[in-house]
C-alpha positions as CSV (number, residue, x, y, z in Angstrom):
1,X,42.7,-21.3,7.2
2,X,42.2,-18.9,10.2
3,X,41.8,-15.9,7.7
4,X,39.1,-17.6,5.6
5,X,37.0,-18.6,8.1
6,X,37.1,-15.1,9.6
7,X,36.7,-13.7,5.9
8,X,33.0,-16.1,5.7
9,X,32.1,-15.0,9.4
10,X,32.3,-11.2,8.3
11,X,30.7,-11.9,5.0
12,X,27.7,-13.8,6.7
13,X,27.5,-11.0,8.8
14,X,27.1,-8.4,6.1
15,X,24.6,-10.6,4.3
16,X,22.5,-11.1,7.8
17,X,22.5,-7.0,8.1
18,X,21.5,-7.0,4.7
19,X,18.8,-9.1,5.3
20,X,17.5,-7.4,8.3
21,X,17.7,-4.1,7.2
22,X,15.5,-5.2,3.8
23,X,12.9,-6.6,6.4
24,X,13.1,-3.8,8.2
25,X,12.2,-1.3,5.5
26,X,9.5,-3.1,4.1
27,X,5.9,-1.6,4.4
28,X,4.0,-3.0,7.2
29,X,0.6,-1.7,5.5
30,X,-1.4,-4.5,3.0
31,X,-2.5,-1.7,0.7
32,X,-3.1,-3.5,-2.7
33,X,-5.1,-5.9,-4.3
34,X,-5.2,-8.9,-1.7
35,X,-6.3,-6.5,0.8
36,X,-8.8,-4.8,-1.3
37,X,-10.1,-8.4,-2.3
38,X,-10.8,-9.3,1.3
39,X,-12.9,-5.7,2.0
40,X,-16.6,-6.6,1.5
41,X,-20.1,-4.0,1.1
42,X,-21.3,-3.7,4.5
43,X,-17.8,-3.7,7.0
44,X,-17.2,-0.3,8.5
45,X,-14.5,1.9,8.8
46,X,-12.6,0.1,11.4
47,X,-12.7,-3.1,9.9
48,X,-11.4,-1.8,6.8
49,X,-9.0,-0.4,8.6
50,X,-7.8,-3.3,10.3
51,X,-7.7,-5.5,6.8
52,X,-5.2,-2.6,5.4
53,X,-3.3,-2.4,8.5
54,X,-3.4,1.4,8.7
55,X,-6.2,4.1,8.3
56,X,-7.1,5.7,5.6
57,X,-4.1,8.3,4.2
58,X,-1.6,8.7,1.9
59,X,1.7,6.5,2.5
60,X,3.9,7.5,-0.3
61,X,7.0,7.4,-0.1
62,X,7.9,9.1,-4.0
63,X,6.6,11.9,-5.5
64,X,3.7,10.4,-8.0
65,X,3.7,11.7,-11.7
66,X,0.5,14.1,-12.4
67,X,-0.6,11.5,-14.4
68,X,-1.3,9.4,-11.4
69,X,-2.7,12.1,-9.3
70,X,-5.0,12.9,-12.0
71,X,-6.0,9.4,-12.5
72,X,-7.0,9.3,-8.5
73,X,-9.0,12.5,-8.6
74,X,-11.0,11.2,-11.9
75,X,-11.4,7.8,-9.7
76,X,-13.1,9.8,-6.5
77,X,-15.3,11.7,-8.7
78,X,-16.2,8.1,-10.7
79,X,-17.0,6.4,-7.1
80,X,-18.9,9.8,-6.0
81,X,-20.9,10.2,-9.0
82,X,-22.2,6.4,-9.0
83,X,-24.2,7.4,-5.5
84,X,-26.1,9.6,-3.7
85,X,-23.8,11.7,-1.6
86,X,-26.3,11.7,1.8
87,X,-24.6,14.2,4.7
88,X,-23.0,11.1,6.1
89,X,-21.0,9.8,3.1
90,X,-17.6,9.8,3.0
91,X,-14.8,9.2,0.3
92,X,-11.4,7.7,1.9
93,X,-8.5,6.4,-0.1
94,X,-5.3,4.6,1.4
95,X,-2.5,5.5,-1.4
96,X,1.1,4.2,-1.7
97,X,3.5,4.8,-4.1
98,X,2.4,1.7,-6.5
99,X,-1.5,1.7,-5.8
100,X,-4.6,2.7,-4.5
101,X,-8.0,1.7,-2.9
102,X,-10.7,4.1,-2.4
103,X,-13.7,3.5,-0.6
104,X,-17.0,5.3,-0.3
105,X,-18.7,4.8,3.5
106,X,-22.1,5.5,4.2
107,X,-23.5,5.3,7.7
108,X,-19.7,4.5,8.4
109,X,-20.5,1.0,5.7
110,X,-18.8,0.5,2.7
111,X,-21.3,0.7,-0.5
112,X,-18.2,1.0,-3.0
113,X,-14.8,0.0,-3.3
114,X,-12.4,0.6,-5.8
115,X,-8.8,-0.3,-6.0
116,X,-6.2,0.2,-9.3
117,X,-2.3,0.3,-9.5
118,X,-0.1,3.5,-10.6
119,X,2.4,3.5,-12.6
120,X,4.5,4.9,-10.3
121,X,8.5,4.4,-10.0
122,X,10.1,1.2,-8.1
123,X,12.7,2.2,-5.6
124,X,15.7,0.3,-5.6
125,X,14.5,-0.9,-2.3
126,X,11.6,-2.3,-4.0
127,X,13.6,-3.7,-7.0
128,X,16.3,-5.4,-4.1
129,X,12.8,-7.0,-2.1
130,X,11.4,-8.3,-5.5
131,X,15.1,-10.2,-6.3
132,X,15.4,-12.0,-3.0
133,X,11.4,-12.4,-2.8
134,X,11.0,-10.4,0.2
C-alpha cells in the first residue's frame, strides 16, 4: 500500500513538472490574429506594441521555408505600394514561426495593417500545448 501511494506521489510529480515546464515555454507574445484584430488606424507605435506584447521583430523560433519568406517580402511591398511612402513612413512586422502582422506607421500612426499565417512547421512543443489546450 505504502509503495503505491509513493508510486502516485512520484507520478503526480512528473505530471506537475510537466505542466510547468509546458507553461513555461509558451510564448508570452500575442502575435496573431486576436491581437492584430484589436490594432486599429490611428494608435501609434507604442500602443501597438503594448497589444502584441513585444516590439516589432522577428520571434522565430524555426527556420521558415523560402516560401514563407518570400510570401512576407511580396506582403511589405503590397502594404508599401498601397501609400505614399512620406520621409516619416515606416514598415514594421512582428513574425513568429506560424504568423505575421505587418504594419505601416506614418507620423508614428498606423494607416495599414496586415496580418496572415505561414505555413510554417509545428514543434512538438506546440503539438503537446495544442493536446492539453495550453
Amino acid at each position: 500500500m505504502r509503495s503505491l501511494l509513493k508510486l502516485l506521489l512520484a507520478v503526480a510529480l512528473l505530471v506537475g513538472i510537466g505542466v510547468a515546464l509546458l507553461w513555461w515555454a509558451m510564448p508570452r507574445h500575442r502575435i496573431g490574429q486576436e491581437g492584430a484584430d484589436q490594432i486599429t488606424l490611428g494608435m501609434t507605435k507604442d500602443e501597438v506594441a503594448h497589444i502584441l506584447r513585444v516590439p516589432s521583430g522577428d520571434y522565430t523560433t524555426l527556420a521558415l521555408e523560402e516560401m514563407d519568406r518570400i510570401g512576407i517580402m511580396l506582403r511589405k511591398c503590397i502594404a508599401v505600394k498601397n501609400h505614399v511612402m512620406k520621409p516619416d513612413t515606416n514598415v514594421e512586422e512582428w513574425l513568429t514561426d506560424r504568423e505575421c502582422i505587418i504594419i505601416v506607421f506614418e507620423e508614428d500612426k498606423v494607416i495599414h495593417k496586415q496580418y496572415f499565417s505561414l505555413r510554417g512547421r509545428r514543434t512538438f512543443l506546440d503539438q503537446l500545448r495544442k493536446l492539453v489546450r495550453l
